[in-house]
DRENTORKOL-3810 file (N, C-alpha, C; in nm, 4 decimals):
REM DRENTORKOL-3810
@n.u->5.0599; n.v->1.1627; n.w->6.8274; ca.u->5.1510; ca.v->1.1362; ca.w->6.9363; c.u->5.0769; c.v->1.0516; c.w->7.0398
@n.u->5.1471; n.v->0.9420; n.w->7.0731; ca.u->5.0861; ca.v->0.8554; ca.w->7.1803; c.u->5.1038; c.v->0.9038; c.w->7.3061
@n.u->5.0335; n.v->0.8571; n.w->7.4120; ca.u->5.0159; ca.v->0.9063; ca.w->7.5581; c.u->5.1745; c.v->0.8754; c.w->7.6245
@n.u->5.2594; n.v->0.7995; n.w->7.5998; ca.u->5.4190; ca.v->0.7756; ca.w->7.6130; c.u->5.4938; c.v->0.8733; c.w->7.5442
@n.u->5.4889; n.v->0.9092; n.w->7.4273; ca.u->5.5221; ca.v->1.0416; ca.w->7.3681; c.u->5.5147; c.v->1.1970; c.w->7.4080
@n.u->5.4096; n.v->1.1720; n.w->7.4378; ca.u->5.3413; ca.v->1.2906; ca.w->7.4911; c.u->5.4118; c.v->1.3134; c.w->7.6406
@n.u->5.3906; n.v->1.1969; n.w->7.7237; ca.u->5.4915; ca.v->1.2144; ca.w->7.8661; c.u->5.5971; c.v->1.2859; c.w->7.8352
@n.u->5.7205; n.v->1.2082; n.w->7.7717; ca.u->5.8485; ca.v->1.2440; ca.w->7.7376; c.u->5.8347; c.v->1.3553; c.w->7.6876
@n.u->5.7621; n.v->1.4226; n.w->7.6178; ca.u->5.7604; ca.v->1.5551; ca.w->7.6299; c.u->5.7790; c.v->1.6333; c.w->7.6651
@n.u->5.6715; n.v->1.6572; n.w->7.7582; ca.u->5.6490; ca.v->1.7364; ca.w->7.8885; c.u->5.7337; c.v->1.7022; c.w->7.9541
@n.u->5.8133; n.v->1.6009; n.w->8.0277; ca.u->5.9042; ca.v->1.5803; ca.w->8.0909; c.u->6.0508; c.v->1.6357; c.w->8.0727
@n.u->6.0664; n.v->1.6595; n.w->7.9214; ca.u->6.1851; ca.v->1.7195; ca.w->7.8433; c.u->6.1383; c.v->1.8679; c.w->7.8928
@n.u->6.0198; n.v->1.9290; n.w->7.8341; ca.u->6.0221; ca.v->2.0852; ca.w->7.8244; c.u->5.9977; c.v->2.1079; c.w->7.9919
@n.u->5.9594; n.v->2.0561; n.w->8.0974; ca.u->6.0330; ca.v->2.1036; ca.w->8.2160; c.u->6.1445; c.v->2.0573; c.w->8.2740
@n.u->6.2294; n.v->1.9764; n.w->8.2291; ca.u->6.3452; ca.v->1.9537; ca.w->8.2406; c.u->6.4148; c.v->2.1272; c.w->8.1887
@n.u->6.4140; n.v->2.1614; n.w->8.0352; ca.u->6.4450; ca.v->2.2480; ca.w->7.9636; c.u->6.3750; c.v->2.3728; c.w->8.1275
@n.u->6.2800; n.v->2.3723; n.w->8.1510; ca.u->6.2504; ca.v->2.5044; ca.w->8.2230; c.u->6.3374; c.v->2.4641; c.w->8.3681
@n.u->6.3586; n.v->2.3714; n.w->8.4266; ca.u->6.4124; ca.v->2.4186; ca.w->8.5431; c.u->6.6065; c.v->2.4130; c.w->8.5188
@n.u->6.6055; n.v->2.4096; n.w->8.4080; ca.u->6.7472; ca.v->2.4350; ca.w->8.3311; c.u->6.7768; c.v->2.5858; c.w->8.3081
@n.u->6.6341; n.v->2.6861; n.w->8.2811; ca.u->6.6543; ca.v->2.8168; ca.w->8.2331; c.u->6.6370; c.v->2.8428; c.w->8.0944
@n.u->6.5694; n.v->2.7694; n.w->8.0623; ca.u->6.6125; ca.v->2.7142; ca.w->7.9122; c.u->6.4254; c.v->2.8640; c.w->7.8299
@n.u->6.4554; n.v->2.9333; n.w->7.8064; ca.u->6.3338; ca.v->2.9880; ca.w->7.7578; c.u->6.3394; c.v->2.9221; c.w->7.6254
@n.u->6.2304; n.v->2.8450; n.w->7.6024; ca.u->6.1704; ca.v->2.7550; ca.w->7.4820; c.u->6.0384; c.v->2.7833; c.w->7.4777
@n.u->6.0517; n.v->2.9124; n.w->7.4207; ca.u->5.9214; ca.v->2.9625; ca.w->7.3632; c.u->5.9092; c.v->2.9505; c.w->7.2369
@n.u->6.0481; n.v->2.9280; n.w->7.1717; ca.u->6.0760; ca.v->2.9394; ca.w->6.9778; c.u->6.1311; c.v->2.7735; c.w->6.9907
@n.u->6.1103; n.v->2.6900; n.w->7.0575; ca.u->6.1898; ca.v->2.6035; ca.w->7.0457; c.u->6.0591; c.v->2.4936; c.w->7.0366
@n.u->6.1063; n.v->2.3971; n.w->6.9057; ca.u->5.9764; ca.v->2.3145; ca.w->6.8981; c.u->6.0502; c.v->2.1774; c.w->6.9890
@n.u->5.9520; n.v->2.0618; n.w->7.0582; ca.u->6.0154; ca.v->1.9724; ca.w->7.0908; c.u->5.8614; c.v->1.8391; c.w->7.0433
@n.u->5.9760; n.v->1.7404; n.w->6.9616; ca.u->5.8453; ca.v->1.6735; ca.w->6.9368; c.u->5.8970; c.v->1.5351; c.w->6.9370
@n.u->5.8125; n.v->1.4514; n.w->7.0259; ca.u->5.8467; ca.v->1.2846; ca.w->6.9787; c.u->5.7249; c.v->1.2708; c.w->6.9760
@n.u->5.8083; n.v->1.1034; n.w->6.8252; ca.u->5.7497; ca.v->1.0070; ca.w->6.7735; c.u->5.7753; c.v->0.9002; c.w->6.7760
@n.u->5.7143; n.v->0.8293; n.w->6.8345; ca.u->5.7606; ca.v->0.6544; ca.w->6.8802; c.u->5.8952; c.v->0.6916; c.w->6.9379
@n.u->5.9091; n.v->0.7474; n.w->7.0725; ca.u->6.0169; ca.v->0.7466; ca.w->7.1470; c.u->6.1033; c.v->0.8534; c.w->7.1057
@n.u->6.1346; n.v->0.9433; n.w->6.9941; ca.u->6.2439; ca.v->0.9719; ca.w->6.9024; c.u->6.2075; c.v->1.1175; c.w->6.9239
@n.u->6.3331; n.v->1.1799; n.w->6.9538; ca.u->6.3110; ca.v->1.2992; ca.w->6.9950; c.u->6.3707; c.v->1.3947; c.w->6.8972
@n.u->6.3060; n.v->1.4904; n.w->6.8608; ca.u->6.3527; ca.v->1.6383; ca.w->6.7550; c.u->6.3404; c.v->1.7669; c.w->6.8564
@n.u->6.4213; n.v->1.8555; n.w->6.8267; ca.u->6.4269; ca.v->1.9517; ca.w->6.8693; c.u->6.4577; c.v->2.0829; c.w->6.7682
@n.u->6.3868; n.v->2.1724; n.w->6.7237; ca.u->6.4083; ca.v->2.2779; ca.w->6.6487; c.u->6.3525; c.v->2.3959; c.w->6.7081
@n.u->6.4112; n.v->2.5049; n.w->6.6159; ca.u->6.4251; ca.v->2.6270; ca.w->6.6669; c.u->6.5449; c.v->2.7165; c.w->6.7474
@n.u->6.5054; n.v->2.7748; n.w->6.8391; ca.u->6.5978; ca.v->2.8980; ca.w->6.8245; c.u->6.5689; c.v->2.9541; c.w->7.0063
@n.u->6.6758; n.v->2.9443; n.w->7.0715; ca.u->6.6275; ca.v->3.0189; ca.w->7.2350; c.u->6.7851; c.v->3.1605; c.w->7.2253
@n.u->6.7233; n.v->3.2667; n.w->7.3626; ca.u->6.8483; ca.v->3.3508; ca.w->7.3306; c.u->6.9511; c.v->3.3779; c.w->7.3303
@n.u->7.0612; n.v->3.2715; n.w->7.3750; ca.u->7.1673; ca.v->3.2959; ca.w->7.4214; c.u->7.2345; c.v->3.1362; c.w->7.4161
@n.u->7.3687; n.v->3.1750; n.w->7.3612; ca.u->7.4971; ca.v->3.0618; ca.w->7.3397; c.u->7.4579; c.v->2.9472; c.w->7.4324
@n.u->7.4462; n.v->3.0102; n.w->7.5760; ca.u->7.4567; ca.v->2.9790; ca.w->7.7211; c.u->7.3497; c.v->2.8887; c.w->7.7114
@n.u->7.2063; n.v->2.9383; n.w->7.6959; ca.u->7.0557; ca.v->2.8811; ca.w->7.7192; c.u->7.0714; c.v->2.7743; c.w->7.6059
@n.u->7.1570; n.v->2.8080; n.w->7.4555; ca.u->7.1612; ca.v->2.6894; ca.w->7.3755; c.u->7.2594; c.v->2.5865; c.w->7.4724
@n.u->7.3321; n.v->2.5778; n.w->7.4928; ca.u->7.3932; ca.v->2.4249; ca.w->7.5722; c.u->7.3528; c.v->2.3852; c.w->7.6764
@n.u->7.2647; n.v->2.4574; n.w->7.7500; ca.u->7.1701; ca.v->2.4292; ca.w->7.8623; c.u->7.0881; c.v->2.3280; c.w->7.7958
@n.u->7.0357; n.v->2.3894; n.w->7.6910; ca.u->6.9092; ca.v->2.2915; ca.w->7.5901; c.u->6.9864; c.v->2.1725; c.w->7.5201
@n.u->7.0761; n.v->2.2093; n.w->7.4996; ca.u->7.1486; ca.v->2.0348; ca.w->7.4315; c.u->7.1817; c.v->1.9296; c.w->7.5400
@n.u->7.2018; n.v->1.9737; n.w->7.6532; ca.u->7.2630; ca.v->1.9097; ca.w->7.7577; c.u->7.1223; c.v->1.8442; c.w->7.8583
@n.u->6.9769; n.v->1.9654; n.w->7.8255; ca.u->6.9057; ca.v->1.8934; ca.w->7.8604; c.u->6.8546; c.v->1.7966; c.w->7.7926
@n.u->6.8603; n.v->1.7913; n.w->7.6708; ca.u->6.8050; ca.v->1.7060; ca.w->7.5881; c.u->6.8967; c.v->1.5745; c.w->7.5265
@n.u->6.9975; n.v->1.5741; n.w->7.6131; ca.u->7.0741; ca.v->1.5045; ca.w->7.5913; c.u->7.0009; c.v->1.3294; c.w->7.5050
@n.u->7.0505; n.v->1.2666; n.w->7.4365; ca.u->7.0013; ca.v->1.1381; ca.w->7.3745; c.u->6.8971; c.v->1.2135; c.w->7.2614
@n.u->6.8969; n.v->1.3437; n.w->7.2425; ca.u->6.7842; ca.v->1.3502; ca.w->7.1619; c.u->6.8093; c.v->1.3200; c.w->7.0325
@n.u->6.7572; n.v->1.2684; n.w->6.9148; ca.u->6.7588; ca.v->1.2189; ca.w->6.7920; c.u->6.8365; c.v->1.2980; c.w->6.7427
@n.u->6.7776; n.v->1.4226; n.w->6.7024; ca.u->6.7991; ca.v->1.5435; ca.w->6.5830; c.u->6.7809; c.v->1.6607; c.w->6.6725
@n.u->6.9045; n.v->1.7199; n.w->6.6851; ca.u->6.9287; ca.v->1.8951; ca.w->6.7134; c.u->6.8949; c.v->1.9779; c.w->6.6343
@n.u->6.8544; n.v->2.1178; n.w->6.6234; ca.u->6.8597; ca.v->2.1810; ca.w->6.5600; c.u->6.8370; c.v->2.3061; c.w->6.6444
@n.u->6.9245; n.v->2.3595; n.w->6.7198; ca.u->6.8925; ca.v->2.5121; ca.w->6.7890; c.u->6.9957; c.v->2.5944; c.w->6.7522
@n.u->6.9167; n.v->2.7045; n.w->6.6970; ca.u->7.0226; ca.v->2.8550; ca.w->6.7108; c.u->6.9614; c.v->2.9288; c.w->6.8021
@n.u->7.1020; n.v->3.0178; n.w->6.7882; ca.u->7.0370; ca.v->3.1180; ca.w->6.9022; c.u->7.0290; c.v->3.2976; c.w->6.8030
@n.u->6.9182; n.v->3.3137; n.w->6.8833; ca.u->6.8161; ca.v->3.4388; ca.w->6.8380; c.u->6.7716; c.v->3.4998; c.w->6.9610
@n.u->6.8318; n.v->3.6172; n.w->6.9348; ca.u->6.7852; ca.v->3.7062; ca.w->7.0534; c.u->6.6575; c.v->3.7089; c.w->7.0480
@n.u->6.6048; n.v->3.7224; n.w->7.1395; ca.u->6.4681; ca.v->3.7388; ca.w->7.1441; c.u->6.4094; c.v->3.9673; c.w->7.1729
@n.u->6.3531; n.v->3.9989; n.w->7.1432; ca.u->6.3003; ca.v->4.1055; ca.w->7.1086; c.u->6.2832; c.v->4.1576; c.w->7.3091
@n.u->6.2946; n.v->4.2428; n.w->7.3380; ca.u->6.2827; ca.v->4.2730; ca.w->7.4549; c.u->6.1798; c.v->4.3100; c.w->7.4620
@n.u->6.0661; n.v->4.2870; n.w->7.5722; ca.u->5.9105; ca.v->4.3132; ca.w->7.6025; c.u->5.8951; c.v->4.4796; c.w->7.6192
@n.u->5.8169; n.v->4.5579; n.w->7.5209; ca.u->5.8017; ca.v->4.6893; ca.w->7.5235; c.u->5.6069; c.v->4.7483; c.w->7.6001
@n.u->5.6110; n.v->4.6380; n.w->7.6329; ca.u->5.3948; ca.v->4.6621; ca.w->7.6809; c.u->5.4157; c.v->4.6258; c.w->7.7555
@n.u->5.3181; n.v->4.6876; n.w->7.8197; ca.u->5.2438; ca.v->4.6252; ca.w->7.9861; c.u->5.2482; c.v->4.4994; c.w->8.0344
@n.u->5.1861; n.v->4.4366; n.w->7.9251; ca.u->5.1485; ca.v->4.2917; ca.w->7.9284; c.u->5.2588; c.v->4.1882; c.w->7.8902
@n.u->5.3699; n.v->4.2659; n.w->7.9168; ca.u->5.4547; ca.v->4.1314; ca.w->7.8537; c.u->5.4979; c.v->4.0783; c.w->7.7457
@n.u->5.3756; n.v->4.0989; n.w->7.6655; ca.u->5.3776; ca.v->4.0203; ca.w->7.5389; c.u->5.4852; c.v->4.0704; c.w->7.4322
@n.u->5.5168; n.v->4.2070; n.w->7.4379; ca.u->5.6102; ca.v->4.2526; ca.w->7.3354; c.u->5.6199; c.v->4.2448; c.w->7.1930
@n.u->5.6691; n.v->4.2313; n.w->7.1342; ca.u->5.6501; ca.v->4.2979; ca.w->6.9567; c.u->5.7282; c.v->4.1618; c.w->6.9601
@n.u->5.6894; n.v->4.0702; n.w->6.8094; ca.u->5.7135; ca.v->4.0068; ca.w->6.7194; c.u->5.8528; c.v->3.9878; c.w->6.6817
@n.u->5.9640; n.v->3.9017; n.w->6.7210; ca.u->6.1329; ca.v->3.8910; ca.w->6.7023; c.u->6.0868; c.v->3.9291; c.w->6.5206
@n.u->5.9978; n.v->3.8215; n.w->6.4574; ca.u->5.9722; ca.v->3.8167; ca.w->6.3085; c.u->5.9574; c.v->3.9531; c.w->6.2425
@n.u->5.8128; n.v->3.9650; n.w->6.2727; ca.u->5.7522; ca.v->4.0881; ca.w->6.2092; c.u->5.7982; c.v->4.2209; c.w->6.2659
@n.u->5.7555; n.v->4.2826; n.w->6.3778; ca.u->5.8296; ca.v->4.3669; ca.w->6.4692; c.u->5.6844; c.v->4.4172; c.w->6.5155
@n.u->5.5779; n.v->4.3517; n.w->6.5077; ca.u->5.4500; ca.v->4.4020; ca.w->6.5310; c.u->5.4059; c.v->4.2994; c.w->6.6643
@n.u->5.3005; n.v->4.3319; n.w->6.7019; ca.u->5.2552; ca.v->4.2993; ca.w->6.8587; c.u->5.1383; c.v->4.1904; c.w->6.7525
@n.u->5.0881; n.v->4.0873; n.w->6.8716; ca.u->4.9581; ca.v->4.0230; ca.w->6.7684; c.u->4.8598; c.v->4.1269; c.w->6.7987
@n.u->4.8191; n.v->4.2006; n.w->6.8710; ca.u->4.7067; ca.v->4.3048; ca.w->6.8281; c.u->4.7075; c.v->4.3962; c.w->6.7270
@n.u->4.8389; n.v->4.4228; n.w->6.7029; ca.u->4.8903; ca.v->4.5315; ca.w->6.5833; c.u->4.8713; c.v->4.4503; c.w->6.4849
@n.u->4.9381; n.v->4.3418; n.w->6.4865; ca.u->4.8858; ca.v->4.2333; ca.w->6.3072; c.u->4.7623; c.v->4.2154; c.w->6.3165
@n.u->4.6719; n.v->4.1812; n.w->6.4057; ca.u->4.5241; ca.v->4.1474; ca.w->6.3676; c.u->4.4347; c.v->4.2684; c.w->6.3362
@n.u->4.5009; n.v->4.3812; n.w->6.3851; ca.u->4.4269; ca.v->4.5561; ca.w->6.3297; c.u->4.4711; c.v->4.5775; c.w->6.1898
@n.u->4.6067; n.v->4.5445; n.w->6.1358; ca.u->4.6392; ca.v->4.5762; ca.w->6.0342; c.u->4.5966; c.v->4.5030; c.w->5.9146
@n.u->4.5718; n.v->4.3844; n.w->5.9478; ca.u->4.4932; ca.v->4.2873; ca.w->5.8147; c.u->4.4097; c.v->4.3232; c.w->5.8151
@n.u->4.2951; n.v->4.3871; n.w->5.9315; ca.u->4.1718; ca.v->4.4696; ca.w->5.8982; c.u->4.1622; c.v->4.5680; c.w->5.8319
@n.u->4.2719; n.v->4.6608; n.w->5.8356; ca.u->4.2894; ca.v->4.7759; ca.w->5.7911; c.u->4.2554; c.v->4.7516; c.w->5.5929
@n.u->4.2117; n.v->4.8545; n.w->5.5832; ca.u->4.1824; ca.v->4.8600; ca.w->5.3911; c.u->4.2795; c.v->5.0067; c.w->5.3379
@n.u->4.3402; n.v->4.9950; n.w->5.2544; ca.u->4.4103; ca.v->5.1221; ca.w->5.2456; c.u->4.3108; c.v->5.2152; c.w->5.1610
@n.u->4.3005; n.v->5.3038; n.w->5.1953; ca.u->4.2010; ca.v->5.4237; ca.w->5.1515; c.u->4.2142; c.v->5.4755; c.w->5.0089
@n.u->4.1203; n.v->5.4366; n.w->4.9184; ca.u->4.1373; ca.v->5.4868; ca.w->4.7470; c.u->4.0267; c.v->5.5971; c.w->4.7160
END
């Protein structure tokens, strides 16, 4: 990605944030000017927020996916995917099951 690419970027994903737009699952990528958008934010609402910010963009692609409600301290919350926290997946690939 060139240093013009890269602008429009960033310029899109805070456009998208002072829209409301949570694009944490949402990829945004240009190439030579050309904008893609994939993934998934939580709500009908936050999806046409995101089309409307991204208006002229090449290729759409957003659904909407609830997102998992934060159950820790820290915010971070359990995995929409897996249903595990990343400290819980990085203990559990350690883990050896006992023979």
């Amino acid at each position: 990605m060139n240093n013009r690419d890269e602008t429009i970027r960033e310029k899109l994903l805070e456009r998208l944030a002072t829209l409301g737009v949570d694009a944490r699952n949402l990829a945004v990528e240009v190439e030579q000017g050309m904008v893609i958008a994939r993934g998934s934010v939580p709500s009908e609402e936050q999806r046409q927020r995101a089309i409307d910010g991204l208006i002229g963009a090449h290729e759409l692609q957003i659904a909407v996916r609830a997102v998992a409600a934060s159950d820790s301290k820290d915010g971070r919350g359990r995995s929409p995917v897996t249903g595990t926290s990343a400290e819980s997946a990085h203990q559990s690939r350690r883990q050896t099951d006992p023979t």
